[in-house]
N, C-alpha and C positions, 0 to 999 in steps of 0.2 A: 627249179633252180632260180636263186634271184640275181637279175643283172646286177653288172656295177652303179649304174645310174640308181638303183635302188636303193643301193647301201649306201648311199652317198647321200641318198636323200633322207634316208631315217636317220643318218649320223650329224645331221646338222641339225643343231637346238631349236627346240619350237620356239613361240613368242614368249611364250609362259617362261621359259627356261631364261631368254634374254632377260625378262626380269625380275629374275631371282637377286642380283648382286644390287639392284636399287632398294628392294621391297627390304633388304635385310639392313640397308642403309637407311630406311625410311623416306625413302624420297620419293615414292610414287602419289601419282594424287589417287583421289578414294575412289573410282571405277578401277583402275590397276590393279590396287589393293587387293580392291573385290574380287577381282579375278584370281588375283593369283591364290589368296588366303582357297578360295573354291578350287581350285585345282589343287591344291598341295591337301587338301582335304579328302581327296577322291583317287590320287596318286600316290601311294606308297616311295615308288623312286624316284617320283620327283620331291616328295619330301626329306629323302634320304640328300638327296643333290643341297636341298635347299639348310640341310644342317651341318655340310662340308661349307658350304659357302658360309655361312654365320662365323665358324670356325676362323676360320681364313680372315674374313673380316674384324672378327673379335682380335687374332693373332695380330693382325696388321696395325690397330686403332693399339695397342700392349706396344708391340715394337715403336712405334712412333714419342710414345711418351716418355717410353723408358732411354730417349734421345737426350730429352733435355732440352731447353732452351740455348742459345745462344752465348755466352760469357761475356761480360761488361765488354771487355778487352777487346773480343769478336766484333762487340756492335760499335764500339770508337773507331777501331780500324775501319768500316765498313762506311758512317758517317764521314769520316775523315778524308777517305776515297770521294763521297761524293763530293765533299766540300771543293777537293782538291779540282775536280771536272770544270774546266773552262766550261765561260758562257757559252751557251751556242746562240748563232744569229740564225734564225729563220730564214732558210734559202729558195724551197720551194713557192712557199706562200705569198711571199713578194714577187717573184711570176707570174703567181696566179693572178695576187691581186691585181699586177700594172694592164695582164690580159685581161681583166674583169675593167676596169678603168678605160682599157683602150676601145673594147666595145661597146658600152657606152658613149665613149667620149667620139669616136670615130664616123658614126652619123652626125652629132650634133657640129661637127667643124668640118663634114661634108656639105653640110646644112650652108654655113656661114662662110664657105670660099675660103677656108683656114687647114695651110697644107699640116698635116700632122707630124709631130715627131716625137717619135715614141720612146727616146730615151729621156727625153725631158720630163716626159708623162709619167713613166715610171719614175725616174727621180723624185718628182714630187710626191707622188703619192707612195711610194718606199720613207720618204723622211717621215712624212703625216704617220706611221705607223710603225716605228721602230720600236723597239722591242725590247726595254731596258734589262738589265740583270740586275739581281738581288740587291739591292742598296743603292741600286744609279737614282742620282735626284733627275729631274725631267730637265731640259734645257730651259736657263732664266732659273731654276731655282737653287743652283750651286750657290 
């Protein structure tokens, strides 16, 4: 009599079997290949497995085409939307950077008896690196 731990163990897919749905995709590189084409040569029902899954994949690559593309209409709206997306201003990175700035900067005005202040320091180096949107001229060249 075979335990459950057995059945559980022959009912989960071998390696071969995990790549059957790339090898039928073409995507395996050529030791994969290799293998798999030599087992499906040697194995009856794993070749059986491996011609349900073609199947399914052929069906699947059918259904997707027979979709269609997108309609002019679809893709205006869609540009339209983005158009419509306010700029966004960079929020994280400008902490990072003033933190990147202040480490830095924070020995060398140890160094020099220069108390620190760290909103200034980000200020500046937040202006140095602002972040225009689509069409902004840079400041001076309005």
């Amino acid at each position: 009599m075979m335990t459950a731990s057995k059945k559980i163990v022959e009912q989960e897919p071998s390696e071969i079997e995990l790549l059957l749905p790339w090898h039928a995709a073409g995507t395996l590189n050529a030791r994969d290949t290799r293998r798999v084409e030599e087992a499906l040569a040697r194995d009856p029902e794993l070749a059986r497995q491996y011609a349900v899954i073609r199947e399914e994949y052929a069906g699947t690559i059918d259904l997707n085409e027979s979709l269609g593309a997108p309609s002019v209409r679809a893709m205006q709206k869609l540009f339209a939307a983005i158009d419509a997306e306010p700029v966004r201003r960079p929020g994280g990175s400008l902490n990072m950077a003033a933190r990147f700035a202040g480490f830095l900067l924070e020995p060398l005005a140890a160094h020099a008896g220069v108390v620190r202040q760290p909103r200034r320091v980000s200020a500046c180096f937040a202006g140095r690196h602002h972040r225009r949107g689509v069409g902004e001229q840079p400041p001076g060249l309005v």
